[in-house]
VOGU-3710 file (C-alpha; in Angstrom, 3 decimals, decimal comma):
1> xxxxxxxxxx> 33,338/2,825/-6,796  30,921/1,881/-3,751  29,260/4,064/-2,021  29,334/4,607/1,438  26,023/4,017/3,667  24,539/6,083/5,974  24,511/5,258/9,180  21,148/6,136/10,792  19,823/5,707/13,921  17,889/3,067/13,608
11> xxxxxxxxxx> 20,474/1,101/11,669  23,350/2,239/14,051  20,183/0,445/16,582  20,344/-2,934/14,846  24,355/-2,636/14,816  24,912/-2,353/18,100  22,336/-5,354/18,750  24,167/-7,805/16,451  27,766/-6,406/17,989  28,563/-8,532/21,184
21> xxxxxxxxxx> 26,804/-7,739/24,534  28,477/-4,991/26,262  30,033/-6,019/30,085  27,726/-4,855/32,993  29,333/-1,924/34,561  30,058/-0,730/30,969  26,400/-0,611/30,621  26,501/1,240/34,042  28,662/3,991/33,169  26,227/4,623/29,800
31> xxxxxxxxxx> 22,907/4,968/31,887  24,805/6,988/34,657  26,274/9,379/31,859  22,915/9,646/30,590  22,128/11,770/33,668  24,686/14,408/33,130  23,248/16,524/30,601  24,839/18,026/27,549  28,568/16,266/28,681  27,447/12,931/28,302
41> xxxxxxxxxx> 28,681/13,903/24,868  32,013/13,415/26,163  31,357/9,669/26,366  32,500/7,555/23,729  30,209/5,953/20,993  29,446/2,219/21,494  31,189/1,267/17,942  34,103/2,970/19,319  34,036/0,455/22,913  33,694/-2,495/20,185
51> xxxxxxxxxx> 36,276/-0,984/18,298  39,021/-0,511/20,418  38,452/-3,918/22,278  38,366/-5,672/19,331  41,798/-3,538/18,157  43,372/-4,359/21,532  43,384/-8,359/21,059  44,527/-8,668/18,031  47,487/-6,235/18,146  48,240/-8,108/21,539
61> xxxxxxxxxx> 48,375/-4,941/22,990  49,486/-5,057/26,794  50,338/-1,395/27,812  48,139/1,549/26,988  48,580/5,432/27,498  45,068/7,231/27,434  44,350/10,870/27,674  41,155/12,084/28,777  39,059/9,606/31,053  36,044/11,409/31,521
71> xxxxxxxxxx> 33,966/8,833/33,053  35,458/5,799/32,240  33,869/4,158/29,598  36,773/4,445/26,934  38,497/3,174/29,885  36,676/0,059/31,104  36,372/-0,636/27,429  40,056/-1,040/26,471  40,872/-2,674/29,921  38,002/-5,447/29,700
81> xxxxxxxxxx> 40,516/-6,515/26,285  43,737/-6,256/27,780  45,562/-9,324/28,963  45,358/-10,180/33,250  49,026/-8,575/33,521  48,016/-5,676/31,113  48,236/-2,108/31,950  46,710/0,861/30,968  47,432/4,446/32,192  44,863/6,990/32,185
91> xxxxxxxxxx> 45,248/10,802/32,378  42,508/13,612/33,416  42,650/16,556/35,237  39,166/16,526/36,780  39,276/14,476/40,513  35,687/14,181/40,370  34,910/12,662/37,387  38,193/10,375/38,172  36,409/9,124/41,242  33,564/8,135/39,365
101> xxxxxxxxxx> 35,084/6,835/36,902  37,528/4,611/39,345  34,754/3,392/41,369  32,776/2,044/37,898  36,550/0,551/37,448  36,753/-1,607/40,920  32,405/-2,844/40,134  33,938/-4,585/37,493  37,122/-6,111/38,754  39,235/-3,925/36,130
111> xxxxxxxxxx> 41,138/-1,350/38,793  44,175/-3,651/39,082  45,086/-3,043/35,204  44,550/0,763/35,565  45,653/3,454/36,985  44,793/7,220/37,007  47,259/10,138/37,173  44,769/13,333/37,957  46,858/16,715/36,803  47,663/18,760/33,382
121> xxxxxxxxxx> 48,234/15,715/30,916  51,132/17,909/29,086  52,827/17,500/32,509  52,412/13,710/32,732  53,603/13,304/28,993  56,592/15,083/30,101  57,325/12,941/32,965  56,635/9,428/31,166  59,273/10,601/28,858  61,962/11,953/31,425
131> xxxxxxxxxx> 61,258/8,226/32,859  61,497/6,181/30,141  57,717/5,342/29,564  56,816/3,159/26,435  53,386/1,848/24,686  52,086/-0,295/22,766  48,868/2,132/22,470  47,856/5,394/22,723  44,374/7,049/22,951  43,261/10,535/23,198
141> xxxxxxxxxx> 39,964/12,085/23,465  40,773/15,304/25,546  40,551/19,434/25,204  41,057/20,093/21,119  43,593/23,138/21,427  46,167/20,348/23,091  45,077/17,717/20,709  48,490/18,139/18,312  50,550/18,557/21,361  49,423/15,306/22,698
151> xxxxxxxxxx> 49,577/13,673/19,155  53,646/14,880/18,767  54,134/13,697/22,640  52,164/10,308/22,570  54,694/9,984/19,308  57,503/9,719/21,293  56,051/7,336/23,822  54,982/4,906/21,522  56,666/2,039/20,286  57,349/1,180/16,623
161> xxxxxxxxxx> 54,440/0,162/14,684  52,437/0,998/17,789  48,900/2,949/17,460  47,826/6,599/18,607  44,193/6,548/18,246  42,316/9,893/18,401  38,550/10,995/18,790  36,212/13,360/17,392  38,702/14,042/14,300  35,100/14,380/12,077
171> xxxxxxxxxx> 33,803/17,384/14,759  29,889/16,536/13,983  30,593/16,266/9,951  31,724/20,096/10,460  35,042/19,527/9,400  33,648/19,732/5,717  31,344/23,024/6,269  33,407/25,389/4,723  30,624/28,188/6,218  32,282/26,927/9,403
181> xxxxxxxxxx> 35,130/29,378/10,554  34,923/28,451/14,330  37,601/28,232/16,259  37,287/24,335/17,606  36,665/23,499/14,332  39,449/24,793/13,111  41,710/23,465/15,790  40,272/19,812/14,182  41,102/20,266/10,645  44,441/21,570/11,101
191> xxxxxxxxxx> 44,865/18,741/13,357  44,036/16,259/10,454  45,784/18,225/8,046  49,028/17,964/10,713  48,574/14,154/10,833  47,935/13,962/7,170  51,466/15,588/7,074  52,848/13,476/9,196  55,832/11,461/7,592  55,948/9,872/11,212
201> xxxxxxxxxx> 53,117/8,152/10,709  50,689/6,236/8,195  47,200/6,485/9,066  43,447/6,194/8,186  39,859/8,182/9,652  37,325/5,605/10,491  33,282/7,359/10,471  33,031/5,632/13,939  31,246/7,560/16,594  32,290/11,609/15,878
211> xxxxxxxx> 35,841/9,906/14,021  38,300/7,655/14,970  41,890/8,527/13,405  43,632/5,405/13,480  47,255/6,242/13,058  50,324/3,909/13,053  53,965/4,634/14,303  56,361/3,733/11,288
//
């Protein structure tokens, strides 16, 4: 059986430089997130951006649901592949972050496909649902200790064979420390073993960024 490489950072370096040039104001929101400290953590990794746009075109996807904003970058990212009449919602509860993040949105001509609900996402799951809301895509990347109710919500919002994507599934490789008893990473690997579960579902963990969960609507 193969083995699996290593990703380290200088070859993670020469991926990214041999993966299609990133747009401008995507670019932008990684320098400006570079300024914030220990949360820049929040942002998604570039192989996720690639990723997901990448993902986006050849589903054909055209209406997206994400959860957790942050910044934008996630954002920009899957909006930059969606078609000129696409549409992508975004939740977050932090205004802001949101205004950031909306500004980097109108720099690069994307706001029209987007828009930005600021409150409780649980709420705004609800609502979609009492309103009929459907998708051809969801994403999440938000707080952990909501991350199975937004997985069992975004479930009922998405369309057949439709995709709920979800970050940081891999927690930093500590999902496998069995020395590890914390409480966030338990909250992930009860999460996996949830989707695992899931006869909903059929789905796969991709070592991209802090792991992608790719996981498909049957």
């Amino acid at each position: 059986m193969g083995k699996n490489l290593e990703i380290t950072e200088k070859l993670e370096k020469y991926i990214e430089e041999c993966s299609h040039n990133l747009h401008p104001v995507q670019k932008e929101i990684i320098t400006y997130n570079q300024s914030l400290g220990d949360i820049k953590k929040m942002q998604i990794a570039l192989s996720q951006c690639h990723f997901l746009e990448l993902l986006i075109k050849i589903s054909k996807t055209s209406k997206i649901l994400e959860i957790g904003t942050f910044t934008g970058l996630s954002t920009l990212s899957m909006a930059l592949a969606l078609p000129e009449n696409g549409l992508l919602v975004a939740l977050d509860k932090n205004i802001e972050t949101n205004k950031i993040a909306k500004a980097f949105f109108k720099r690069a001509n994307q706001d029209k496909k987007i828009k930005t609900i600021v409150k409780p996402a649980l709420e705004t799951l609800e609502e979609l649902k009492r309103n009929n809301n459907t998708f051809d895509m969801v994403f999440i990347d938000a707080d952990k200790e909501n991350y199975q109710n937004y997985y069992n919500k975004s479930l009922e919002l998405v369309k057949k064979d439709g995709l709920v994507i979800i970050d940081n599934v891999l927690w930093h490789g500590e999902v496998v420390d069995d020395k590890n008893v914390d409480k966030l990473t338990n909250i992930i690997r009860n999460f996996n073993d949830h989707v695992k579960k899931d006869k909903r579902t059929e789905q796969i963990i991709l070592p991209l960024g802090d792991g992608l969960t790719v996981s498909r609507k049957l």
